[in-house]
C-alpha positions in Angstrom: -69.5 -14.9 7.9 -70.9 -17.5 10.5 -71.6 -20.8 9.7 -75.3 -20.4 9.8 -75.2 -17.7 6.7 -77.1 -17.6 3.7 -78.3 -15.2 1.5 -81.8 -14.0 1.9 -84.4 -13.4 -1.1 -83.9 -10.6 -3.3 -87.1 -8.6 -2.1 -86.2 -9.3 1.4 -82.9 -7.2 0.3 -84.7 -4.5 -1.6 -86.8 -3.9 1.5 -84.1 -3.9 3.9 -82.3 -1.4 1.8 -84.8 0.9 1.6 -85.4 0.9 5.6 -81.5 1.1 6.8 -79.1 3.5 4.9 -74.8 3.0 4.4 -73.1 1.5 7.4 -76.0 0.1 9.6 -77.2 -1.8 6.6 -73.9 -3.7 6.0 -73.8 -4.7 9.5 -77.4 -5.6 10.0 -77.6 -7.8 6.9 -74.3 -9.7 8.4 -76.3 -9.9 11.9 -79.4 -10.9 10.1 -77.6 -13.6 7.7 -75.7 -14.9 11.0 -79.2 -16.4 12.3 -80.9 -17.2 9.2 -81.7 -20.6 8.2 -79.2 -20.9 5.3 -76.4 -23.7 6.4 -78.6 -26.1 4.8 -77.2 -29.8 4.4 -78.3 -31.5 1.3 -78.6 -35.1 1.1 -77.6 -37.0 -0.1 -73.7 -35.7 0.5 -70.9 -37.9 -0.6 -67.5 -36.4 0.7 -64.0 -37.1 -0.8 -60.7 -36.5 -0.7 -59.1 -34.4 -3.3 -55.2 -35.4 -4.0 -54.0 -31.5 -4.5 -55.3 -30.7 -1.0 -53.5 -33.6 0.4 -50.3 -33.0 -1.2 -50.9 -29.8 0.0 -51.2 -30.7 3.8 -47.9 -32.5 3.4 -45.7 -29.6 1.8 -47.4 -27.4 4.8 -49.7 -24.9 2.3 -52.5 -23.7 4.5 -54.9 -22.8 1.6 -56.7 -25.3 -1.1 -60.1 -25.9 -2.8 -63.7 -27.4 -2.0 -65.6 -28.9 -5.0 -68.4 -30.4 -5.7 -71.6 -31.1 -8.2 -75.1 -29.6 -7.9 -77.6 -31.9 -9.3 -81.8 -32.0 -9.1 -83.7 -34.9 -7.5 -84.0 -36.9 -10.2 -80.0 -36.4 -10.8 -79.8 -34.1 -13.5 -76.8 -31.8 -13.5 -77.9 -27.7 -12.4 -76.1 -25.3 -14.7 -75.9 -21.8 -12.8 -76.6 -22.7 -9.4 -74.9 -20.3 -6.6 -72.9 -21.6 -4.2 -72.3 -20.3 -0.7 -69.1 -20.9 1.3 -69.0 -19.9 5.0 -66.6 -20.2 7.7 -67.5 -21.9 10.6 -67.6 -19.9 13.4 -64.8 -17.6 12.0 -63.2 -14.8 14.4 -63.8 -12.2 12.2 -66.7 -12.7 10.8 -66.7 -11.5 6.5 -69.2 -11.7 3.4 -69.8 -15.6 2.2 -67.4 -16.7 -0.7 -69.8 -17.9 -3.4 -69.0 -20.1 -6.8 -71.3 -20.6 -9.9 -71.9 -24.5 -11.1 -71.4 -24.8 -14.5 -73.0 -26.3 -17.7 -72.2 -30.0 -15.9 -73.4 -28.3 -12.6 -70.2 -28.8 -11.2 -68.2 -25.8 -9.3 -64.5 -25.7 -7.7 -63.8 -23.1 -4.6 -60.1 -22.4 -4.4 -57.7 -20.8 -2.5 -59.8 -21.1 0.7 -58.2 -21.4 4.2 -57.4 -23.9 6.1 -60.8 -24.8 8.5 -64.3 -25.7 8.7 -66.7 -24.1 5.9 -70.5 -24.6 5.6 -71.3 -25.4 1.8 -74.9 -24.2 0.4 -76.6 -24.1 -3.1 -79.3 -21.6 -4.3 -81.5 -21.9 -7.7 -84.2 -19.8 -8.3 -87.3 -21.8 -8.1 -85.7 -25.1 -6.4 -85.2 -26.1 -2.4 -83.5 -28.4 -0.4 -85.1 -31.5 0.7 -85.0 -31.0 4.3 -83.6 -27.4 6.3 -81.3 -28.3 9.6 -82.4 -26.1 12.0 -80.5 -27.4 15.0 -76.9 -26.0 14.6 -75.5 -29.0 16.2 -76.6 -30.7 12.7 -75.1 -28.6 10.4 -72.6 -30.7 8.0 -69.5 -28.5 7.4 -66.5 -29.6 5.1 -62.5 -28.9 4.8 -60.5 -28.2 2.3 -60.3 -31.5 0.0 -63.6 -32.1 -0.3 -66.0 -32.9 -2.7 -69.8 -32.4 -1.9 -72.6 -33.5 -4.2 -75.9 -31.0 -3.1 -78.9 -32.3 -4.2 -81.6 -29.4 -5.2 -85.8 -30.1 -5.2 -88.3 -28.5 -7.6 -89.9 -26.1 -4.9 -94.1 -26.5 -4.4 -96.0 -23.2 -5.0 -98.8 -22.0 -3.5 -101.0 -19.5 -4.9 -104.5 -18.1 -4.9 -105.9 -14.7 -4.1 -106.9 -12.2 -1.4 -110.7 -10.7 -1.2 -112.0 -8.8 1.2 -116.1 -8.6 2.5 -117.5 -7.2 -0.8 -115.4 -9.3 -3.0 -112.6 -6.9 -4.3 -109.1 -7.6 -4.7 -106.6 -6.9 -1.7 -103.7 -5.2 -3.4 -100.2 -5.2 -2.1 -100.9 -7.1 0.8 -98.2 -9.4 2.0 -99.0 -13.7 2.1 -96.7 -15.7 3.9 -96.9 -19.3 4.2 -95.4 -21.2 7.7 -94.4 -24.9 7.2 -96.0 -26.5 10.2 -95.0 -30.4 9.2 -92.1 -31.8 6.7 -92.6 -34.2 3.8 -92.8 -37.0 6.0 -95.6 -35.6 8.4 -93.1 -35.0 11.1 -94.1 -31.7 13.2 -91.3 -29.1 11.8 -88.6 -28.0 14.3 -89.7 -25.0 16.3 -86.1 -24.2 16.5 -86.4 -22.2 13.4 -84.0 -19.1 12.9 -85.4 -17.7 10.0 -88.4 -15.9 8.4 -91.4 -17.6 6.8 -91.7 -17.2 2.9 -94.1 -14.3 1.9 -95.2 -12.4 -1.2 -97.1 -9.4 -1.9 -100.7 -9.6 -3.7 -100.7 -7.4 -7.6 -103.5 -5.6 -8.4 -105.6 -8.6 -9.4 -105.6 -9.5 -5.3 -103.3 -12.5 -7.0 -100.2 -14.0 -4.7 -98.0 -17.3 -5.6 -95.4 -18.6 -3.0 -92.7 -20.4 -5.1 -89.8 -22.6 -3.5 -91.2 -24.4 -0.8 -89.9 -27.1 0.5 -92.1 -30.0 0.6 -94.7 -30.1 3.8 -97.9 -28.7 5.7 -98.5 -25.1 5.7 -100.5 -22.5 6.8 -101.4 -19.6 5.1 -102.0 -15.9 6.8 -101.8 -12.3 5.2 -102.0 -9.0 6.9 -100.9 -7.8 10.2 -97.7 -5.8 11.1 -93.8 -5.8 10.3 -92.8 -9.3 9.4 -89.2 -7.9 8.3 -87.1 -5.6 9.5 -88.2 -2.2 8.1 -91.1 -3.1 5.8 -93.9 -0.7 5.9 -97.2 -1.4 4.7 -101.2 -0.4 5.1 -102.3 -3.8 6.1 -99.6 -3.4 9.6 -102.7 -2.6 12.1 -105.2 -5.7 10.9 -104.1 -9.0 12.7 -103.5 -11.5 10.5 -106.6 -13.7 8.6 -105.5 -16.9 8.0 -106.9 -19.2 4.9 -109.8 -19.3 4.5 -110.9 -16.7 6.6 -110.2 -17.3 10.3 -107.7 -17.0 13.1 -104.7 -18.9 13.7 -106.6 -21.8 16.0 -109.0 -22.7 13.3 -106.9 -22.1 10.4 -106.9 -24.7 7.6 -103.8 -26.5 6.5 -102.1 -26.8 2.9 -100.1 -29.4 1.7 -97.2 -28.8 -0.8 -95.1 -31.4 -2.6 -92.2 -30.9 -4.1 -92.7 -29.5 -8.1 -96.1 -29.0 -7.3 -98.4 -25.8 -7.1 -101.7 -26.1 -4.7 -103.8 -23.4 -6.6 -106.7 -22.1 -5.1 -105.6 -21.2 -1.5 -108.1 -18.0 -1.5 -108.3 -16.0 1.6 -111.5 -13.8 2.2 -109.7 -10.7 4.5 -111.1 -10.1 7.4 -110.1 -7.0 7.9 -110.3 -7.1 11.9 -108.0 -4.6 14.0 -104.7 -6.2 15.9 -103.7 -5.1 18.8 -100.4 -3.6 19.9 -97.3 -4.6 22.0 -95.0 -1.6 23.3 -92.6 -1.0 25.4 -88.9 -0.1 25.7 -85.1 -1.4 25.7 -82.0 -1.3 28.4 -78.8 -2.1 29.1 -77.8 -1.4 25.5 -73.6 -2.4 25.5 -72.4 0.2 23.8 -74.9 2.9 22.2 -72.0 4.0 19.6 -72.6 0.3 17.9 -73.7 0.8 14.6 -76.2 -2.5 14.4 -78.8 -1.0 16.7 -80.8 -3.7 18.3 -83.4 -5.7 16.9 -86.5 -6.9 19.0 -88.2 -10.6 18.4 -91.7 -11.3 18.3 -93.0 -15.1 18.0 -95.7 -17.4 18.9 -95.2 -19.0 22.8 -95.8 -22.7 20.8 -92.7 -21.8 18.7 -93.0 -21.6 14.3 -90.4 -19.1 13.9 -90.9 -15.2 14.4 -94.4 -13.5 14.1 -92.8 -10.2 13.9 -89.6 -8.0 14.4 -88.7 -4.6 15.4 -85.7 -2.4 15.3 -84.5 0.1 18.0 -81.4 2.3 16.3 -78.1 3.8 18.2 -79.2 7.6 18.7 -82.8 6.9 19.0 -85.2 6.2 21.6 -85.1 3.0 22.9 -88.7 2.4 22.7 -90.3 -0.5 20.4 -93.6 -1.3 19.1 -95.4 -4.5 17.2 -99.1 -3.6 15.6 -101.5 -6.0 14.2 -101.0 -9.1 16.8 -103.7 -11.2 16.9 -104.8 -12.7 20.5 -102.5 -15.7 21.8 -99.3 -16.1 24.1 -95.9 -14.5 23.1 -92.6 -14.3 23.2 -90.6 -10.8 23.1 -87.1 -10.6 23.5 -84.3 -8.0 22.8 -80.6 -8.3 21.5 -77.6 -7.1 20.1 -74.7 -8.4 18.2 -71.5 -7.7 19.3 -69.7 -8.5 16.4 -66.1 -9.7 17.2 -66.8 -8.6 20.8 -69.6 -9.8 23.0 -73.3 -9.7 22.4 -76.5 -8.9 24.6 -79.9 -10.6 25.0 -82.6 -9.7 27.4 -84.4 -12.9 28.4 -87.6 -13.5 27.0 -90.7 -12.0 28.5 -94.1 -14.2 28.3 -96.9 -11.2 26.4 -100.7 -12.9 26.8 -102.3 -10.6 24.3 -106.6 -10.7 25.1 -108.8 -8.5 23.4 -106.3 -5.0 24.5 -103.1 -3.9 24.0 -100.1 -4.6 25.7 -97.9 -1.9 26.9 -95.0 -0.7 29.3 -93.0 -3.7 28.5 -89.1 -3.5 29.6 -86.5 -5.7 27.7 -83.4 -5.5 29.9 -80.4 -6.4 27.7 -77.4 -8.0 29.6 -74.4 -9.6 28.0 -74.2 -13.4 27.4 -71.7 -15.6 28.4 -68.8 -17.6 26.7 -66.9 -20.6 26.9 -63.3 -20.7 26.7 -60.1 -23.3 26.7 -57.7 -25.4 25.0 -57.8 -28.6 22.3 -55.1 -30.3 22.8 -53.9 -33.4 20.5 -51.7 -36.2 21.8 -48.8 -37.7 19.6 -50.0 -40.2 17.5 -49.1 -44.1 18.8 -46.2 -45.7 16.8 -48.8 -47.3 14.4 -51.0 -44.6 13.5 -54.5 -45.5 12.3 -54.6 -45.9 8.4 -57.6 -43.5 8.0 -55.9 -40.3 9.8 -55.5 -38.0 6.8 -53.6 -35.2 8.6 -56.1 -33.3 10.1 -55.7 -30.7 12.0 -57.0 -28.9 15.5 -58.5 -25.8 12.6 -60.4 -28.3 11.4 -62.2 -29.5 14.7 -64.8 -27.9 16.0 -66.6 -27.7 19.8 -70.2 -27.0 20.1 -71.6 -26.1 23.0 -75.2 -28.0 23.6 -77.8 -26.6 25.7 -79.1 -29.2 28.1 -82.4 -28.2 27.7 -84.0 -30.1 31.0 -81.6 -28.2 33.3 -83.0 -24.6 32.4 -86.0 -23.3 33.8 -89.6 -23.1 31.9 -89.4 -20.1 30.5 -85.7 -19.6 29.1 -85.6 -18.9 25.8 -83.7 -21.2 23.4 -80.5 -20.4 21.3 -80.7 -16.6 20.9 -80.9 -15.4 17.5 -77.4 -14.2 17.4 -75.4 -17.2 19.2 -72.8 -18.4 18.4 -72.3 -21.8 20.0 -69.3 -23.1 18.3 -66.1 -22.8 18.1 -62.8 -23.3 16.2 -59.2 -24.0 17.8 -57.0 -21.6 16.5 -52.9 -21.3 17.1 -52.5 -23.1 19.9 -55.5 -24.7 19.8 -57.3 -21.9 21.9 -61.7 -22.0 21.4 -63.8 -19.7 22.0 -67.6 -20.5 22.3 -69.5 -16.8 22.4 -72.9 -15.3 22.8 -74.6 -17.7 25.1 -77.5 -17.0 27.4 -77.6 -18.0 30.9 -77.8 -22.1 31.6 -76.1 -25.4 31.4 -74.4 -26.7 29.0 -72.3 -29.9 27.6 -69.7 -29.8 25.2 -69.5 -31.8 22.0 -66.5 -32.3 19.6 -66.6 -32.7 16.1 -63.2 -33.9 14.9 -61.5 -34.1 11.0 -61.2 -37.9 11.2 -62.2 -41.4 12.2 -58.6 -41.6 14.2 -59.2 -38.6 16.8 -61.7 -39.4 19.8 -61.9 -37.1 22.7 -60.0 -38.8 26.3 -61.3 -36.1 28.6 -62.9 -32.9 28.9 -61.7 -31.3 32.0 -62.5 -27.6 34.0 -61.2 -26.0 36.8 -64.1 -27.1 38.9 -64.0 -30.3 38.3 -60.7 -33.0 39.8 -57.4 -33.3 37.9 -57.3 -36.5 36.7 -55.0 -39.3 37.5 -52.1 -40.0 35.3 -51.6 -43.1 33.0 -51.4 -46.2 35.0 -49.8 -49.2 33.4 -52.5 -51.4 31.8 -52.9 -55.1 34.5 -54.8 -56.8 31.7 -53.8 -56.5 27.7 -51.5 -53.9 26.7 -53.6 -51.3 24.1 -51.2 -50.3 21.2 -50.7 -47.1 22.8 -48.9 -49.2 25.7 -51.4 -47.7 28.5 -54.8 -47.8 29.8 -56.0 -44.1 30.9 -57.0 -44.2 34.8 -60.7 -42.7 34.1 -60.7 -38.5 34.0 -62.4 -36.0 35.9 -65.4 -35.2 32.7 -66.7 -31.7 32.8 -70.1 -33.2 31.8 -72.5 -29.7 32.6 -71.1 -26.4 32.3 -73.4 -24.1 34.0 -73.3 -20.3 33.1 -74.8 -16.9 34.3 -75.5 -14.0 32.7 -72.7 -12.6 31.2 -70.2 -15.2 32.8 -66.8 -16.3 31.4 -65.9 -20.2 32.2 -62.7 -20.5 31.2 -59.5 -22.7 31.5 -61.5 -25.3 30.0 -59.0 -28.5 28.4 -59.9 -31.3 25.7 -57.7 -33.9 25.1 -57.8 -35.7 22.0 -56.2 -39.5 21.1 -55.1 -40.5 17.7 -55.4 -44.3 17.9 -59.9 -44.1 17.7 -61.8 -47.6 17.2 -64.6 -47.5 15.2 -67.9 -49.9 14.3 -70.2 -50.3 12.0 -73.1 -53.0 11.7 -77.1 -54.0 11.6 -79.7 -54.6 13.7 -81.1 -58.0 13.3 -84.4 -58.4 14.6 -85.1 -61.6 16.4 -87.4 -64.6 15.4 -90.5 -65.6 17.1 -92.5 -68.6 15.8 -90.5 -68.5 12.7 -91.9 -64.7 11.6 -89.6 -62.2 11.8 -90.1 -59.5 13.8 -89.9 -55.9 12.4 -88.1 -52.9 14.0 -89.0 -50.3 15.4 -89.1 -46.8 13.6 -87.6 -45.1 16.6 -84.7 -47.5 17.3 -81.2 -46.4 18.6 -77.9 -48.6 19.2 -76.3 -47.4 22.5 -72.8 -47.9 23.6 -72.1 -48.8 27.0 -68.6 -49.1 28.7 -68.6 -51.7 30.4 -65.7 -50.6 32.9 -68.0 -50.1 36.6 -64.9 -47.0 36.4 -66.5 -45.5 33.1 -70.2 -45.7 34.3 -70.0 -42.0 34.9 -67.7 -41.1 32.2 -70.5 -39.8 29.4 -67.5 -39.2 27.0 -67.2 -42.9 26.7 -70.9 -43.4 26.1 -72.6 -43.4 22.2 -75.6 -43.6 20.8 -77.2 -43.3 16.8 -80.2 -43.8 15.1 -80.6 -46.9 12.4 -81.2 -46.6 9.0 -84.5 -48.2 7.2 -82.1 -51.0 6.6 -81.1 -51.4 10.7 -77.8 -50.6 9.3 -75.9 -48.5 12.4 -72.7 -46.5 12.5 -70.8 -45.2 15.9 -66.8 -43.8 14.7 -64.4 -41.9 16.8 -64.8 -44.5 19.8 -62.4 -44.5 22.7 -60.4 -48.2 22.3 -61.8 -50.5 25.5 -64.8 -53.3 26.1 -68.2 -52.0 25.9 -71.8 -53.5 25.9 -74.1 -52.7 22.8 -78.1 -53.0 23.5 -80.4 -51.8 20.8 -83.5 -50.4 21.8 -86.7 -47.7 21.4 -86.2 -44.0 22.1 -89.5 -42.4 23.0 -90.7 -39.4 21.1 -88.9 -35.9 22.3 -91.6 -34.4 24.6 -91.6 -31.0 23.3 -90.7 -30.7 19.5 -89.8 -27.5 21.0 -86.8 -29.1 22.7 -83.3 -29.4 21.4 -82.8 -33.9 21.7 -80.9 -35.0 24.6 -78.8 -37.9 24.6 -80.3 -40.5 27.1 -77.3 -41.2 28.7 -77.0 -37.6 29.9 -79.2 -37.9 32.7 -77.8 -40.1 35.5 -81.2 -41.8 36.2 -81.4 -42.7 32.5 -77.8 -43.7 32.2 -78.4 -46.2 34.9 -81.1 -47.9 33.7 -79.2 -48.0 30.0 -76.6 -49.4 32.2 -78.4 -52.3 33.7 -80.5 -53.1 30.4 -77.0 -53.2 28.8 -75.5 -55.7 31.1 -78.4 -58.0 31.5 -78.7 -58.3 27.4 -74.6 -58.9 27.8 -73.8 -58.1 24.2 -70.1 -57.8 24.8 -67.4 -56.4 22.1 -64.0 -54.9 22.8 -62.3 -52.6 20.8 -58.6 -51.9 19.7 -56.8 -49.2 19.1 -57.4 -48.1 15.2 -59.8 -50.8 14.7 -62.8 -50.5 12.3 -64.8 -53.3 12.9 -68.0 -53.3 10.1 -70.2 -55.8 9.1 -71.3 -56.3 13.2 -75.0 -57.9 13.5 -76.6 -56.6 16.6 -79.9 -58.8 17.5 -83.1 -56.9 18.7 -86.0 -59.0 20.1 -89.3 -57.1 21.2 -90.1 -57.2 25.1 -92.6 -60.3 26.2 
């Protein structure tokens, strides 16, 4: 199964089953679980290396064990917590491998194979701190590992629903939509799964359980949520609490162990409105996973509501109960181990009508292919390279969100956007909409950093000239490479022939940010402060591979690892907000205006430090004064 996997409730499973019989079922809860929200990386995460698996590298065994310790927030061992395994971006895509902690909370996964797995625990009742919801941040882990998951009493929120007169609203369903975190951030919008929700008993009685720790809003009513579910509320647009529409809507807030009681909703009881309309361009009507269709707010939250169009049937969709507002629609279907289709989105403006006669035009997505290849280690090989290897590396593929137009749709629900060498070191990056796009490497240790990333439209690099200043341990200095920065794709197009190189001899630096002194105060730092790397080569200016950036911690403590050897400037400085929460992050340095200015910032602050090969300089002090 796909690194973004994770089991869905219970109920969500018991109405799925009753909706989609045998074979479709199978297939559509592996499509479903592909895009849910599940790779969830809990913090803290201390990783390890186990002495089996390295014994087992040596000898050649491909297989070995991931372990690990499930504990609650205040550190108290979790007996009978399950434990989700998944293969990152695997080729052939198969059900999670799951473990049970036991009385200690501890748990051992064994004879897994060699690659990249995403690790995540489940407890009835408990949450993780924070969901990743960019899959650029999912952690993933190899075989040797040993990951401590730390699990949070989940908030509840309960209260009932009444309609006009009074009376209980029975078997209605309540979902709740976390609109801010713990820390009063605005939540991603680059959700890929569905909100929490639970149906009323006869009392008119709900209670949400599990939440994480946030701002919510509260809504009942209105049409299919999930795939399937059927119930006599799917007509009414949704009321939220206490009684009103989505603009005026009042917010909850949940903290972690907590239940906020009293969250009663007076129903409404007002009509939706419909959206209809039909599906094309299906890739191969024998498919047995059907194609689902996508309803969600324009502003982002997740999905409003879903649809399902099966093979055999006619391709026609419908969404009842939508409440007045701007919407996205949007078609696809999973390909499996072949390719998948997505129609772009189509902007619905619902106003006091129906909206009908809509066509969703599905077309297939594109891909991303090439080879990883690894150089020979240098003569004295870093003291830190375990052994890894190319299975364990892992390209993403990161949408350069400023390039696309306004109205393309983010990651689709069924994207891949990864992908792990295999054999040869062959990738394949699938199921990617139309756009531009940069690649990004993760690699298995702090020895590896990428030299170049080269396509076929972009000039062959010049060959090693002998260094004219200091010889580097690896006896040369690299002429800079042709970088395939942007990858721009159409519908349904194939770049291919794409080649990474990957060193052995990496730098790496760790340090703090100082802040100056004026008038013998010390100044604080700022909350949004990065450290940038900058090489300071005029050849490199260009070269984004050899550029770096990371946020500090509360501390001004900074960490940059898998650095290309060579002198670079370091500047510390603010990072405006992200314009759209909306919006994937973008490095600054990706955009050549941007990367100039860094550029010139960085060599009028002329904080100089040069790097050797396998060096792992710590303990660095950066100074940061505020502007004048």
């Amino acid at each position: 199964m796909n690194s973004l996997t994770a089991p869905f409730t219970s109920s969500f499973y018991r109405n799925l089953s009753a909706a989609i019989n045998g074979k479709r079922l199978m297939l559509f809860f592996c499509l479903l679980v592909f895009a849910s929200s599940s790779a969830r990386a809990q913090d803290p995460v201390v990783v390890t290396q186990a002495p089996e698996v390295k014994e087992a590298r040596a000898s050649g065994v491909s297989t070995g064990a991931i372990t690990g310790y499930v504990v609650s927030e205040d550190g108290r061992p979790l007996a009978d917590a399950a434990i989700y395994l998944n293969k990152a971006y695997a080729r052939a895509p198969g059900p999670p491998l799951t473990a049970t902690t036991d009385s200690q909370g501890r748990f051992r996964a064994a004879n897994l194979e060699s690659g990249l797995y995403s690790v995540s625990a489940r407890l009835p009742g408990f949450t993780t701190a924070e969901v990743v919801t960019d899959v650029n941040d999912f952690k993933y882990y190899r075989l040797g590992d040993s990951v401590n998951l730390t699990l949070v009493k989940g908030g509840v929120i309960t209260g009932t629903v009444r309609d006009a007169n009074g009376d209980p609203v029975v078997a209605v369903s309540v979902r709740a939509v976390r609109v801010r975190d713990g820390a009063g951030r605005a939540s991603a919008n680059r959700s890929y799964g569905f909100s929490p929700e639970r149906m009323t008993d006869d009392r008119g009685v709900y209670r949400i359980y599990g939440l994480s720790p946030g701002t919510y809003v509260v809504s009942t009513g209105g049409g299919q949520r999930n795939f399937g579910t059927v119930n006599a509320y799917e007509g009414d647009a949704p009321t939220f609490f206490p009684s009103s529409t989505r603009d005026t809507a009042a917010e909850v807030p949940v903290r972690g162990g907590e239940e906020a009681t009293g969250i009663d909703i007076r129903y409404r009881g007002e009509r939706g409105h419909t959206i209809s309309g039909t599906v094309s361009g299906l890739l191969d009507t024998n498919m047995n996973s059907g194609v689902p269709i996508l309803l969600r707010p324009a502003s982002g939250g997740g999905y409003e509501a879903t649809s399902f169009v099966m093979p055999g049937t006619k391709p026609g969709f419908s969404f009842s109960g939508v409440s007045d507002g701007e919407y996205e629609v949007m078609a696809q279907q999973w390909g499996g181990t072949s390719d998948s289709a997505a129609s772009p989105p189509r902007r619905i403006t619902v106003k006091g009508a129906d909206v009908t006669g809509i066509e969703l035009a599905l077309a297939p997505l594109a891909s991303i292919a090439g080879r990883v290849q690894l150089e020979a280690p240098p003569k004295e090989k870093c003291e830190d390279n375990r052994g890894g290897t190319l299975m364990e590396t892992l390209v993403n593929a990161r949408r350069d969100e400023k390039n696309q137009p306004g109205n393309a749709s983010r990651t689709p629900f069924f994207n891949a956007s990864g992908g792990i060498p295999i054999d040869q070191g062959e990738f394949l990056i699938r199921n990617l909409i139309a756009g531009s796009y940069r690649l990004a490497v993760r690699l298995p240790n702090e020895a590896w950093y990428v030299r170049s990333i080269i396509s076929p439209k972009t000039a062959t690099p010049q060959p090693d000239a002998p260094a004219k200043a200091a010889q580097t341990k690896s006896g040369t200095n690299a002429s800079p490479p042709a970088v395939a920065s942007v990858i721009t794709l159409k519908t349904g197009e194939r770049a291919t022939s794409i080649s990474i190189q990957v060193a052995q001899d990496a730098a790496g630096l760790r340090g703090r940010v100082v802040a100056a002194t004026e008038a013998a105060e010390i100044v604080s730092l700022p909350a949004n402060l990065k450290v940038y790397l900058v090489p300071a080569a005029r050849e490199r200016a260009e070269d984004v591979l050899r550029y770096d950036e990371t946020s500090i911690g509360s501390d001004g403590a900074f960490a940059l690892a898998n650095l290309a050897p060579g002198r670079y400037w370091l500047i510390a400085r603010p990072t405006p907000e992200s314009e759209s929460p909306d919006s994937a992050p973008r490095s600054l340095f990706w955009d050549a205006d941007s990367r100039a200015k860094l550029r010139r910032e960085a060599e009028a602050a002329n904080i100089a430090i040069e790097l050797q090969p396998c060096q792992r300089m710590s303990d660095y002090l950066l100074p940061y004064a505020t502007a004048k």
